[in-house]
BADRENDO-93352 format. One record per residue (C-alpha): x, y, z. Coordinates in Angstrom, 1 decimal, padded with zeros to 4 digits. Each point is the difference from the previous one (the first is absolute). Example, Ala and Ser with C-alpha at 12.3 -4.5 7.8 and 13.67 -1.06 7.14 Angstrom:
2
@xx: 012.3, yy: -004.5, zz: 007.8
@xx: 001.4, yy: 003.4, zz: -000.7
end
This chain:
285
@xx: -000.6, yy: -010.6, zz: 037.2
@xx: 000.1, yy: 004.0, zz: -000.2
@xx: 002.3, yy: 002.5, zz: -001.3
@xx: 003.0, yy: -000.2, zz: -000.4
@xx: 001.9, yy: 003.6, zz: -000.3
@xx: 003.9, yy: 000.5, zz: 000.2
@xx: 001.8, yy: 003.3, zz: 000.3
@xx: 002.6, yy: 000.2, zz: -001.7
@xx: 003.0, yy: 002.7, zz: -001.1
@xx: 003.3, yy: -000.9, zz: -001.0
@xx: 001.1, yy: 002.9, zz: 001.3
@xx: 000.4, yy: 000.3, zz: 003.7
@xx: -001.5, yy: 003.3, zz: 002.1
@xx: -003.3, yy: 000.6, zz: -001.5
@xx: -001.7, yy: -001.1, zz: 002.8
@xx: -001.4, yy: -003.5, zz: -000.4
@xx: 000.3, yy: -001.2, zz: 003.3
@xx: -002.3, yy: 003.4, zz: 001.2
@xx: -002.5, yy: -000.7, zz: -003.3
@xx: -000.3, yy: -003.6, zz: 001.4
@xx: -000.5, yy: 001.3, zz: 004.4
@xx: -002.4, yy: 002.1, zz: -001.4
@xx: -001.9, yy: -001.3, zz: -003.3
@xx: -000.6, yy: -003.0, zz: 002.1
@xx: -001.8, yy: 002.0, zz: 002.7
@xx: -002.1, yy: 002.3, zz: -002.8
@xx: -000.8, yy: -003.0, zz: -001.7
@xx: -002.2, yy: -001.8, zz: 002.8
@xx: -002.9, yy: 001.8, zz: -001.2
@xx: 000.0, yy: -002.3, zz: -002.7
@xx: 001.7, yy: -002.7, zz: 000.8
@xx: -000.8, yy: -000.8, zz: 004.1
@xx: 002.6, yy: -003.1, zz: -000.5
@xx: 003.7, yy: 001.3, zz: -000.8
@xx: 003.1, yy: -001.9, zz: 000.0
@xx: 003.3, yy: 001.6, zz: 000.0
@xx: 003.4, yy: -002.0, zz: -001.2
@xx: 003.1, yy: 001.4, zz: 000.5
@xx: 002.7, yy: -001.0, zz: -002.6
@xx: 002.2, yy: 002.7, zz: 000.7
@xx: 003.1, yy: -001.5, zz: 002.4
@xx: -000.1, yy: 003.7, zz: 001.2
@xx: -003.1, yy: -000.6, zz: 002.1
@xx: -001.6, yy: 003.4, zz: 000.0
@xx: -003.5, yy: -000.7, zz: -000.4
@xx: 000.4, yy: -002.6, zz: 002.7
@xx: 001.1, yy: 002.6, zz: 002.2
@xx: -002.4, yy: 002.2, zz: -001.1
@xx: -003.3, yy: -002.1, zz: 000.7
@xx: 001.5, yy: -002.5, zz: 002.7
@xx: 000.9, yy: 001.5, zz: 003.0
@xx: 001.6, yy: -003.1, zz: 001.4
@xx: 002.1, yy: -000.7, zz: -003.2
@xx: 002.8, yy: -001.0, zz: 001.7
@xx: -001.8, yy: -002.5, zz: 001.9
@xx: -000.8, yy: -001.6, zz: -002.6
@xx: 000.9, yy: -003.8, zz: -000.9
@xx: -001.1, yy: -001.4, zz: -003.0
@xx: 000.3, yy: 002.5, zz: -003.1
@xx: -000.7, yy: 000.1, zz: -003.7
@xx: 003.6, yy: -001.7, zz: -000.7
@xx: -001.0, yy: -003.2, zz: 002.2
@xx: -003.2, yy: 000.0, zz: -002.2
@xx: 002.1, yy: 000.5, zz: -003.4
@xx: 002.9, yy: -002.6, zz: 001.8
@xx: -002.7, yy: -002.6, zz: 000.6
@xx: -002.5, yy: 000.4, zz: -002.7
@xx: 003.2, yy: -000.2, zz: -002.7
@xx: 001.4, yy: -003.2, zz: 001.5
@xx: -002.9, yy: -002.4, zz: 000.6
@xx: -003.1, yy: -000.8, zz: -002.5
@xx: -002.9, yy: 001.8, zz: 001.0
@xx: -002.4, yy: -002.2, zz: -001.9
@xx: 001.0, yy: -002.6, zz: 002.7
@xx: -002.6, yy: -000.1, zz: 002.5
@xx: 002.3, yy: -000.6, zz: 003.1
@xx: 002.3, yy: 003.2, zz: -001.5
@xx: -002.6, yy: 002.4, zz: -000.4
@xx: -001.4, yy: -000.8, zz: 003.3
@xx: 003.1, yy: 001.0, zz: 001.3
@xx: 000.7, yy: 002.8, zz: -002.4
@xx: -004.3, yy: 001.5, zz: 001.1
@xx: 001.6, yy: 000.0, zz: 003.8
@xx: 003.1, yy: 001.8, zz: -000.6
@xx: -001.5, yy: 002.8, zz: -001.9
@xx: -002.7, yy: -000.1, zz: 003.1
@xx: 003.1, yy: 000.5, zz: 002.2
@xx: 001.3, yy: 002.9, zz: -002.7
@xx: -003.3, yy: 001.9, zz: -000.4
@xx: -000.3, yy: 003.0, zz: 002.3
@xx: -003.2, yy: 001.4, zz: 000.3
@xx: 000.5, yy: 003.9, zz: 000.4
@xx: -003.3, yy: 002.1, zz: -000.3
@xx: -003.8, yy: -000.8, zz: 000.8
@xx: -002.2, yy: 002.6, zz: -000.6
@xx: -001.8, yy: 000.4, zz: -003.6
@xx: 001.8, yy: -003.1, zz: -000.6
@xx: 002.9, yy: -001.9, zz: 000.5
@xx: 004.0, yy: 000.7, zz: -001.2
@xx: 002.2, yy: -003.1, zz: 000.6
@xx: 003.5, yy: -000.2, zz: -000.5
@xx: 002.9, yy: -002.4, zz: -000.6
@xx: 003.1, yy: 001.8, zz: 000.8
@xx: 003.3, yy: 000.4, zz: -001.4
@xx: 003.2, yy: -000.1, zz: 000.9
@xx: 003.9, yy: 000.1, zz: -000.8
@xx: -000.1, yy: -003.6, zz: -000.3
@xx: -002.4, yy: -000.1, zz: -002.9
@xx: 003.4, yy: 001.5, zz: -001.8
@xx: 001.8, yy: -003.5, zz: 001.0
@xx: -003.0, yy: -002.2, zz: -001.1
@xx: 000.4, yy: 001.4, zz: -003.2
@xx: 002.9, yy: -001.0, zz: -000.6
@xx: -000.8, yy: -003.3, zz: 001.0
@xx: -002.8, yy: -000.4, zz: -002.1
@xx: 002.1, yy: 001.2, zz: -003.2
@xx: 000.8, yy: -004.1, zz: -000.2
@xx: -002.9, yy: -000.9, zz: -000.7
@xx: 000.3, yy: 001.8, zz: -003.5
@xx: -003.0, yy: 001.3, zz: -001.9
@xx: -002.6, yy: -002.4, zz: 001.8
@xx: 000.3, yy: 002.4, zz: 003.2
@xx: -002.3, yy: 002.5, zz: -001.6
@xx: -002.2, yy: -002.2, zz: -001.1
@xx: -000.5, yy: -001.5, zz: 003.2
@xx: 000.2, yy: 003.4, zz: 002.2
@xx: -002.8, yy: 001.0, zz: -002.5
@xx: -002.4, yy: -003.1, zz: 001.6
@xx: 001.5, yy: 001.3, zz: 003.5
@xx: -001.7, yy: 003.4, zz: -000.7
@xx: -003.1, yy: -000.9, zz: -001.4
@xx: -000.6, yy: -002.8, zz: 002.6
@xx: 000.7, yy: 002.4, zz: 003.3
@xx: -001.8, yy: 002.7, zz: -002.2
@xx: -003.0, yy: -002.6, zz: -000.1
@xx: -002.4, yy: 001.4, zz: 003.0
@xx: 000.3, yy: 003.8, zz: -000.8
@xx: -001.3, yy: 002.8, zz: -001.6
@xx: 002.8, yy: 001.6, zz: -001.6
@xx: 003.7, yy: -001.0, zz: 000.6
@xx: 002.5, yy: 002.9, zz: 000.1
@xx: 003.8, yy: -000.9, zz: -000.4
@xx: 002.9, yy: 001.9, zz: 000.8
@xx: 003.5, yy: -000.6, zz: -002.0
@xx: 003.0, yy: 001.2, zz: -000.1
@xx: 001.4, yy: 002.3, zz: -002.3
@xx: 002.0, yy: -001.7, zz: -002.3
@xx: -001.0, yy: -002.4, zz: -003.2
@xx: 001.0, yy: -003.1, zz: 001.8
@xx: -001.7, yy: -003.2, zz: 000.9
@xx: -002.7, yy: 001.1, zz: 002.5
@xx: -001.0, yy: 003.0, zz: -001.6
@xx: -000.3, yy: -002.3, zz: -002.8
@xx: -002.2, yy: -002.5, zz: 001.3
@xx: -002.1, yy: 002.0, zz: 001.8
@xx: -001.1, yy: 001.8, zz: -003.4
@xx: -000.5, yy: -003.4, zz: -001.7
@xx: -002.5, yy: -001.1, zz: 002.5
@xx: -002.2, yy: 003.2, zz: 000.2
@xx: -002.6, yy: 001.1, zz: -001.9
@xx: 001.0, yy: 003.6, zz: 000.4
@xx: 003.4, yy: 002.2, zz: -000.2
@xx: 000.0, yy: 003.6, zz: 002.3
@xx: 002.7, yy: 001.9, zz: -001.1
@xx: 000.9, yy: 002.9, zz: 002.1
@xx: 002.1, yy: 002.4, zz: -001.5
@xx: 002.2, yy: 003.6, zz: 001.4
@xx: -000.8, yy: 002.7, zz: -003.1
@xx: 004.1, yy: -000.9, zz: -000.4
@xx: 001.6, yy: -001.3, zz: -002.9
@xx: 001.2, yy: -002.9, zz: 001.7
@xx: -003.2, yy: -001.0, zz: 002.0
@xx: -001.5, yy: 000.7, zz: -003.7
@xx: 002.5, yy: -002.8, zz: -001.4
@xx: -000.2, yy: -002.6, zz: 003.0
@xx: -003.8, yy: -000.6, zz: -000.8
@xx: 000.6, yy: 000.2, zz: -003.8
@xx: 002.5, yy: -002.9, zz: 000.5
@xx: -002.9, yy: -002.1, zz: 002.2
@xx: -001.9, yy: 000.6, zz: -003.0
@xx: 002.1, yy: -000.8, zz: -003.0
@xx: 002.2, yy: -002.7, zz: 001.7
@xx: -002.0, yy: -001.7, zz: 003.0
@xx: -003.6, yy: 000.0, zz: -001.2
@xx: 001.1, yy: -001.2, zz: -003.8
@xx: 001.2, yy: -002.7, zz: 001.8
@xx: -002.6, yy: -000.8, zz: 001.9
@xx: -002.6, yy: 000.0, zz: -002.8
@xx: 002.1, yy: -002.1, zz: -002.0
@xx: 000.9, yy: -003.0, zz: 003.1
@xx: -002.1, yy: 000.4, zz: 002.9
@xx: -003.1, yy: 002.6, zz: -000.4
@xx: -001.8, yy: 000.6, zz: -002.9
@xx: -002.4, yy: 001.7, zz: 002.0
@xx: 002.1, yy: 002.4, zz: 001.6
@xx: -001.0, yy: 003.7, zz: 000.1
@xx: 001.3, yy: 003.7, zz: 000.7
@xx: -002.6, yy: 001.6, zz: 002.1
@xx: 001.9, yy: 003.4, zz: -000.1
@xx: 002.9, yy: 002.3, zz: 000.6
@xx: 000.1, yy: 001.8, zz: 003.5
@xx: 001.6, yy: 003.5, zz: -000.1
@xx: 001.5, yy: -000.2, zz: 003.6
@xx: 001.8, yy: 001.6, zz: 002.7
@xx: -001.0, yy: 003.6, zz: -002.0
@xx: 001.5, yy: 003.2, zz: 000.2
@xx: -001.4, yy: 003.0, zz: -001.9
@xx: 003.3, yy: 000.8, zz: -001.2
@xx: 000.9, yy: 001.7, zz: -003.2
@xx: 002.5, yy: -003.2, zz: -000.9
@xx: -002.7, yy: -002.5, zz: 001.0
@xx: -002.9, yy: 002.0, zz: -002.3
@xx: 002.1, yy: -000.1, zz: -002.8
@xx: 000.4, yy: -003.8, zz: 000.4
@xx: -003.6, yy: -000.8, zz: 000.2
@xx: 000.0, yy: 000.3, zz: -003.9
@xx: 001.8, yy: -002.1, zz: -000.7
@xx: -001.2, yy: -002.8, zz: 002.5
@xx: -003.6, yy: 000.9, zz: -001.3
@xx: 001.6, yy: -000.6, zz: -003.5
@xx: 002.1, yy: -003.4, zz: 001.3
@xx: -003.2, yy: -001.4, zz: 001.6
@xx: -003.4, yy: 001.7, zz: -001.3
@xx: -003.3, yy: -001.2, zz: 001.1
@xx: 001.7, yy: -002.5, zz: 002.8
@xx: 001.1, yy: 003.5, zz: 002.2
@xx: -002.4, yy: 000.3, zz: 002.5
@xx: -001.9, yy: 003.1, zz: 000.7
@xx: 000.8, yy: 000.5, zz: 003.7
@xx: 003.6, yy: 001.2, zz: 000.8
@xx: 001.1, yy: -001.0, zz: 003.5
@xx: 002.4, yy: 003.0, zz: 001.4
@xx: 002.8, yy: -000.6, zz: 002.0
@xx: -001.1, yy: 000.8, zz: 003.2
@xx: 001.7, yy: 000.5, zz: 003.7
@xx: -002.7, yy: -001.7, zz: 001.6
@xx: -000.3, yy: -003.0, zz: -002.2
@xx: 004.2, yy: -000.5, zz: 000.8
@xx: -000.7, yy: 000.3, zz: 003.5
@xx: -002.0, yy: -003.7, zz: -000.3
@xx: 003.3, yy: -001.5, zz: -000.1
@xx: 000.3, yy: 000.8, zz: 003.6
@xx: -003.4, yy: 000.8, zz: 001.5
@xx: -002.0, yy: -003.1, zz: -002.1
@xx: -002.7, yy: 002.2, zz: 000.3
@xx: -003.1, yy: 001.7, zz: -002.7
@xx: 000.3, yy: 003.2, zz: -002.2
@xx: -003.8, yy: 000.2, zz: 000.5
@xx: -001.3, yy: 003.4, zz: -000.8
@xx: 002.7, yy: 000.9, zz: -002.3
@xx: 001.2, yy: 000.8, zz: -003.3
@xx: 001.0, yy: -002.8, zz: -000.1
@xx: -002.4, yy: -002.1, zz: 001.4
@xx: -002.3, yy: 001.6, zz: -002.8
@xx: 002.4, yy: -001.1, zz: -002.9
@xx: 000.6, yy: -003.3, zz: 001.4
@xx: -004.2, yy: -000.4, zz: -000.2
@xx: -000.1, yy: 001.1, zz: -003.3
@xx: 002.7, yy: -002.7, zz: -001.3
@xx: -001.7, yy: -002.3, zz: 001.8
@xx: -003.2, yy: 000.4, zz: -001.7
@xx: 001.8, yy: 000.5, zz: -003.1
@xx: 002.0, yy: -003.5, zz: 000.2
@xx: -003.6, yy: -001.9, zz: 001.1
@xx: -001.5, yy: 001.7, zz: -002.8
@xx: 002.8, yy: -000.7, zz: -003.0
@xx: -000.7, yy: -003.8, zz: 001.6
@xx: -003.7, yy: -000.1, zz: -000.4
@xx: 000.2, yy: 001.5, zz: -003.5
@xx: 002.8, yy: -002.9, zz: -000.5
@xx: -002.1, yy: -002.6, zz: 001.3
@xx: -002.9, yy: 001.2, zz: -002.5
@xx: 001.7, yy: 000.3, zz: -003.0
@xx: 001.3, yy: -003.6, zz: 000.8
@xx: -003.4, yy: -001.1, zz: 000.5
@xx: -001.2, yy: 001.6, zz: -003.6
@xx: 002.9, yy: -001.7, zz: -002.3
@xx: -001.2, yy: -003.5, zz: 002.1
@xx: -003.4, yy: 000.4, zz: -000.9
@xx: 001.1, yy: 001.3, zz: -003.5
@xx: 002.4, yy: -002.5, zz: -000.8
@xx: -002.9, yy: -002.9, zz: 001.2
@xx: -002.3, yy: 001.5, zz: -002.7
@xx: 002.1, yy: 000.1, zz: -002.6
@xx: 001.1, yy: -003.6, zz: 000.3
end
């Protein structure tokens, strides 16, 4: 199995659904095999990399519906369970690599609250969901809504890694705090002892006075996890929505190259350290 990275804000319009479009494109250079899940019920990053979205028939909540009901370590169950997420998974882009998809939609919002009955077990078993559809990639990339709700929350407890992308607002500034002092807690304590932070994106950037002034104190709030490359708000990167096209030879197709390499890097440096207290703690046994 890969990576496993969600994005993450409790605070909505900082631009996860555009970090995920793009990040997952960027990212191919290191990682040729990319899934994408959406857990948002909003669906934007299904539009965003599907352009038959609508056509679609079998989506991340009959994957969740499925996978939650019946015992996957049944071999007749998981068979069906492999082909319905064959039915789900979209593949989107082949050119360095490979992007696949399985979409979102409103009713994902419904299958929530469907799964709520099954009480705490439903995270625990969406988390063997994720890491068993995660299972032939590279690097995993999930969207989630923003809110601290059930999804969000089992989406962090199966990754190895937390994005969060944050506005230089106060608010944006408190919607990832809260992921960090109230979700991942949580998660290291029930689910993921393993789970990370890979960093803090500054998003959506205006060189603003206001917004200047509030990069202190997310620098102060968040430290070493702020990534070095800013992504500015940019008319052509909110044009996607519409065109699904590139921002090749850009701004901000420079900054989204730059995060890229950063993330892949933070991961490798990750991986290495992890490697080192292994080795370490096999010595000193």
């Amino acid at each position: 199995m890969g990576i496993i990275t969600t994005i993450a804000n409790h605070k909505g319009g900082v631009g996860k659904s555009t970090l995920v479009y793009n990040l997952s494109r960027y990212l191919l250079k290191y990682y040729p095999k990319i899934l994408v899940l959406d857990f948002d019920p909003q669906a934007n990053t299904t539009w965003w990399l599907s352009e038959y979205a609508n056509e679609l028939n079998v989506k991340i909540h009959d994957v969740l519906r499925y996978g939650v009901t019946y015992d996957l370590q049944d071999a007749e169950n998981l068979d069906k369970f492999d082909t319905l997420v064959q039915y789900a998974t979209v593949e989107t882009v082949k050119k360095d690599g490979s992007i696949s998809l399985i979409g979102s939609s409103l009713d994902l919002a419904a299958t929530k609250l469907e799964l709520s009955k099954y009480d705490s077990i439903v995270y625990f078993k969406i988390i063997e969901i994720i890491r068993k559809i995660s299972e032939p990639y590279d690097l995993t990339i999930i969207d989630t809504p923003p809110s601290i709700e059930m999804l969000t929350s089992s989406a962090i407890n199966a990754s190895d890694y937390v994005l969060l992308p944050i506005q230089l607002d106060l608010l944006a500034i408190k919607g990832a705090m809260d992921i960090t002092k109230i979700l991942i807690p949580t998660a290291h304590r029930y689910y993921n002892p393993n789970l990370r932070i890979l960093g803090v994106i500054v998003n959506l950037h205006r060189d603003t006075k206001a917004q200047r002034a509030t990069k202190k104190t997310a620098a102060d709030a968040f430290g070493h996890y702020l990534f070095n490359t800013i992504i500015s708000r940019s008319e052509k990167v909110g044009r996607l929505a519409t065109t699904k096209g590139s921002i090749d030879k850009s701004k901000s197709d420079n900054q989204f190259g730059l995060l890229a390499e950063e993330i892949h890097n933070r991961i490798l440096e990750d991986t290495k350290r992890s490697k080192e207290g292994v080795q370490h703690g096999n010595k000193t046994r």
